[in-house]
C-alpha positions as CSV (number, residue, x, y, z in Angstrom):
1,X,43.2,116.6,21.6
2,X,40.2,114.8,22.7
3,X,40.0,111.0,22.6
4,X,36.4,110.4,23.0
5,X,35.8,108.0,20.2
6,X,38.1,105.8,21.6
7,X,37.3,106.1,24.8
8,X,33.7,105.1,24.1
9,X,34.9,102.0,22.5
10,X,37.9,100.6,24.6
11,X,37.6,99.7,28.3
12,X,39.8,98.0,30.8
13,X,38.1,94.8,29.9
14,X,38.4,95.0,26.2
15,X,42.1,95.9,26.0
16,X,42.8,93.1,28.6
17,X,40.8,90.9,26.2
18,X,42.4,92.1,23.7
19,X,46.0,92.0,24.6
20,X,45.1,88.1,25.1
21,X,44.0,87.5,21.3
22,X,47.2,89.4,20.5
23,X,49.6,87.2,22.6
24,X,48.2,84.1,21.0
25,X,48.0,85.5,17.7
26,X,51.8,86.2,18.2
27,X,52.3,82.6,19.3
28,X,50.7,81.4,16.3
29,X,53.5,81.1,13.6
30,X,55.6,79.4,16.3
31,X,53.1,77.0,18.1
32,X,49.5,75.6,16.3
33,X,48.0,75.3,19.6
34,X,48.2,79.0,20.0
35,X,46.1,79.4,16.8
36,X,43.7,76.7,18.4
37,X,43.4,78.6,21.8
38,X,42.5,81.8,19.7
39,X,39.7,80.5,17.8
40,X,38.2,78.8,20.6
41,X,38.7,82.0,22.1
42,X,36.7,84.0,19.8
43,X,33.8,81.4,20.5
44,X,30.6,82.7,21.2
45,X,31.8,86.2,20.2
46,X,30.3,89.0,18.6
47,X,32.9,88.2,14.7
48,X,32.4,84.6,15.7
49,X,28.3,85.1,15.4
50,X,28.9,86.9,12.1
51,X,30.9,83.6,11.0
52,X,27.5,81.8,11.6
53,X,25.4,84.0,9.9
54,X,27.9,84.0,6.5
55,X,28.3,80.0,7.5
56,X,24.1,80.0,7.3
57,X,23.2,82.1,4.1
58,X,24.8,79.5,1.9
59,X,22.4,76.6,1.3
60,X,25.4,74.0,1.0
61,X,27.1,75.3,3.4
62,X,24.3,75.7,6.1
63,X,23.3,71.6,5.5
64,X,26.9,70.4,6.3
65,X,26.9,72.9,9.6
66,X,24.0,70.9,10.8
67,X,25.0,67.5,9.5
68,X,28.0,67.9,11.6
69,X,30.0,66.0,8.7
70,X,33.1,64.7,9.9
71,X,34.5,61.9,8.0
72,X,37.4,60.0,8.0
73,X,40.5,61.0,9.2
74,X,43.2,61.3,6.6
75,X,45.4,58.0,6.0
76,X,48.8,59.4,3.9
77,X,49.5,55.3,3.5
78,X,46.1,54.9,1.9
79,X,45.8,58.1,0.1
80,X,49.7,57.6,-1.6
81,X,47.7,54.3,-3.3
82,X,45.3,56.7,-5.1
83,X,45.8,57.8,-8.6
84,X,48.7,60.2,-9.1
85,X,48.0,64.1,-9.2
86,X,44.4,62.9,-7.8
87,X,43.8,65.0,-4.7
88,X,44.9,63.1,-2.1
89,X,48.0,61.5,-3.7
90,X,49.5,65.6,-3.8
91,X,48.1,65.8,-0.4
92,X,50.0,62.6,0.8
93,X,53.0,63.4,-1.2
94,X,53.2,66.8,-0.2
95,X,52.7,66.5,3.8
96,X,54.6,63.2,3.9
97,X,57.9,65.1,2.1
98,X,57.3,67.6,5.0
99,X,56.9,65.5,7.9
100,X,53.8,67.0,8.4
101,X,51.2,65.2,10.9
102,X,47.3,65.4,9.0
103,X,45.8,64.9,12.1
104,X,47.3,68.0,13.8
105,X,43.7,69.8,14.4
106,X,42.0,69.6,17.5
107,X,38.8,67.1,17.6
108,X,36.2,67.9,19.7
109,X,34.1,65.3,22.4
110,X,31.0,66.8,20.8
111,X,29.9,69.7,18.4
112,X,27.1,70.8,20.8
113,X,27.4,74.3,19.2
114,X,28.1,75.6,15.8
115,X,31.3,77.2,17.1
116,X,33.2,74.1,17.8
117,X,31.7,72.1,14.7
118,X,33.2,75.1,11.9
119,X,36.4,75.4,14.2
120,X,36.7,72.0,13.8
121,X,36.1,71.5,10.1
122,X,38.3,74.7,9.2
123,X,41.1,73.4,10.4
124,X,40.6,69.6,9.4
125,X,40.6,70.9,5.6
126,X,43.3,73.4,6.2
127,X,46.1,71.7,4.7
128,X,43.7,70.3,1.8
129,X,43.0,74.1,1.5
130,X,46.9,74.9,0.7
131,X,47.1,71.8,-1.6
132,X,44.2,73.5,-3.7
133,X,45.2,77.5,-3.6
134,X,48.7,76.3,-4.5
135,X,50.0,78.4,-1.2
136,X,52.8,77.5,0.7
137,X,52.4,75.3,3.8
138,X,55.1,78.0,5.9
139,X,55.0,81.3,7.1
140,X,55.4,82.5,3.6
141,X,52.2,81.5,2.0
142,X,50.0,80.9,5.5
143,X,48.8,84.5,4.9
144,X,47.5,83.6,1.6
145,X,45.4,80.5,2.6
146,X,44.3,81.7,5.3
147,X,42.7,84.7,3.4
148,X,40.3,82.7,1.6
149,X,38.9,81.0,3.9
150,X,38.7,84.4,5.9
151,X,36.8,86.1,2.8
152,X,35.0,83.0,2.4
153,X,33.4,83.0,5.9
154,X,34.5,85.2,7.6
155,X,36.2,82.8,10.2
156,X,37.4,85.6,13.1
157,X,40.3,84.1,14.2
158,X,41.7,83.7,11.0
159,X,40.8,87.3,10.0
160,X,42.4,88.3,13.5
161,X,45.4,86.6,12.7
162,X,45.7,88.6,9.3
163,X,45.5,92.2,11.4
164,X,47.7,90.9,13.2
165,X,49.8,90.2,10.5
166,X,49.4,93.5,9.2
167,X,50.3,95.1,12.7
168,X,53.5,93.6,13.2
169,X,54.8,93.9,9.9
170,X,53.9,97.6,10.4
171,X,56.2,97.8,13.4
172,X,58.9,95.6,12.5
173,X,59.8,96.1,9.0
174,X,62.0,98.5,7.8
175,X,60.7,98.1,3.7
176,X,57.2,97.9,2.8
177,X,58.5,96.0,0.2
178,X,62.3,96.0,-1.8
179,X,62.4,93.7,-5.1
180,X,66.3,93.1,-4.3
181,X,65.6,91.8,-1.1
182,X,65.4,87.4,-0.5
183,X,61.8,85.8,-0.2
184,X,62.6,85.4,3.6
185,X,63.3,89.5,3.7
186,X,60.2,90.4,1.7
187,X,57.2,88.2,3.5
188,X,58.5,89.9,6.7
189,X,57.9,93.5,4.9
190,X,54.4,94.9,5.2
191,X,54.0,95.1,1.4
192,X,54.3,91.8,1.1
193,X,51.5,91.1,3.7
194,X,49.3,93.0,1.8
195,X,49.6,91.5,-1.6
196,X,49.6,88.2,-0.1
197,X,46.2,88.9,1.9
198,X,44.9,90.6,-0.7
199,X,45.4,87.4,-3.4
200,X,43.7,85.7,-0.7
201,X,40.6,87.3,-0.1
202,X,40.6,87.7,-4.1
203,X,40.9,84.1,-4.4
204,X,38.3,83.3,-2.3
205,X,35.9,85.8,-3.6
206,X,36.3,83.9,-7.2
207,X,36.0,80.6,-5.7
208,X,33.0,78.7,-4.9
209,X,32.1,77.6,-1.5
210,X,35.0,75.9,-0.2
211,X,33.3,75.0,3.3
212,X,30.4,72.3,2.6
213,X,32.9,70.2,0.7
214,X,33.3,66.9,1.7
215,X,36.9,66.4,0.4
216,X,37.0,62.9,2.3
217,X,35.0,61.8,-0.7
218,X,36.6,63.0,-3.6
219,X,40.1,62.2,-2.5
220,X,40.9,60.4,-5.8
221,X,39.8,63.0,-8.3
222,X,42.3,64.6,-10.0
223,X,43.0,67.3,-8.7
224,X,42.7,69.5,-11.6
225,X,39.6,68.7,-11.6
226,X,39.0,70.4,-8.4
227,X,40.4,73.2,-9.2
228,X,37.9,73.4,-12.0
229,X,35.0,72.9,-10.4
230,X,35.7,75.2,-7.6
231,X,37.2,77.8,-9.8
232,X,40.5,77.9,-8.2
233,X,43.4,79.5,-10.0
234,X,46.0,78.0,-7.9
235,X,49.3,79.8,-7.3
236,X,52.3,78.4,-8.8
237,X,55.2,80.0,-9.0
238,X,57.0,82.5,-6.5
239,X,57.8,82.4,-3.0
240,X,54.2,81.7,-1.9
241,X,53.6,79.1,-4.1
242,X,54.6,75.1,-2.7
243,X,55.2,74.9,-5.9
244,X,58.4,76.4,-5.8
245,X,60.2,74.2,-3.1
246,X,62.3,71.6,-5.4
247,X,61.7,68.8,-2.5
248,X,58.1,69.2,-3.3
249,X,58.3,69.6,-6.8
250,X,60.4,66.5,-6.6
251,X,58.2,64.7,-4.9
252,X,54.8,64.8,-7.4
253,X,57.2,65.0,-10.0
């Protein structure tokens, strides 16, 4: 059997290259820096240019690329003042129930290219993102979040990290998906990846523009109203949902 598609496409280089985006997309679930070093990675590239271009056909979302918008960082003390189920109450509640750190993202000495400035915003709003979509901040409903965003924009690490998804599942699970099987069985199952990346990339398509919003300034809407606006249909129920954790559901109760 000849092999002479692949061979055109796939050199020493590339799968060397490749094999690198794959460790770190492996190292991802375990360690956010990994996911950092990936999309910094994919800077410059040939998906990453295609992220641009998306990034730059929306009007809204090509004036906050070259604003360079950064705002505030987020204050959980502050923003557990603000009006219950407002946006940034649930956001404070929620990541302060987890111990979760809001500054966790990686800032930048300078956004001297529009690489490191939508690197930089995607992950600032990342957790903002799961507190809209309703998806789970763990490995069960990361897929699902990170979908939108990759529909949205087209962001490549995020869309690398979803193949890669995809991939492992593939190798490593024994159901594509078994109803009598726990949550933790199922989101390792390859059937499971699929639904959840393909809510995802559904959500997003529905949605408006989540990119050029400034979130930093509309902390204390409700966030119902959000939702509206943006025409998000959040997810709340099932194993995907952060909905369904009682600590959580204790928490903005």
């Amino acid at each position: 059997m000849s092999f002479r598609y692949i061979n055109n496409l796939i050199t020493p280089d590339k799968v060397n290259q490749f094999l690198e985006l794959v460790d770190l997309a492996a190292g991802a679930g375990q360690n956010v820096s990994a996911a950092f070093d990936l999309s910094e990675k994919l800077h410059g590239s040939r998906p990453m240019q295609l992220c641009i271009k998306a990034v730059q056909s929306n009007p809204a979302c090509a004036a906050i690329l070259q604003e360079r918008y950064v705002g505030p960082p987020y204050d959980l003390e502050a923003m557990l003042a603000m009006p219950k189920d407002s946006l940034g109450w649930t956001y404070a509640k929620v990541l302060s129930t987890l111990g979760y750190d809001p500054q966790f993202y990686r800032t930048p000495q300078s956004f001297e290219q529009d690489d490191d400035y939508i690197t930089f915003r995607v992950y600032k709003t990342h957790d903002i993102h799961h507190i809209l979509t309703g998806y789970s901040l763990d490995n069960f409903g990361e897929l699902g979040v990170i979908s939108v965003i990759a529909g949205q924009i087209r962001f490549p690490a995020f869309i690398f990290l979803d193949l890669m998804a995809l991939l492992m599942a593939f190798f490593n699970s024994e159901d594509l998906y078994n109803q009598e099987q726990t949550a933790a069985e199922q989101a390792k199952t390859l059937g499971y990846a699929f639904e959840l990346l393909s809510a995802g990339l559904k959500m997003g398509a529905e949605a408006q523009p989540l990119f050029p919003v400034k979130w930093e300034e509309g902390l204390e809407r409700p966030l119902a109203e959000w939702r509206q606006e943006l025409k998000i249909q959040p997810v709340m129920t099932g194993p995907y949902s952060w909905y369904s954790d009682p600590a959580l559901q204790a928490a903005i109760a």
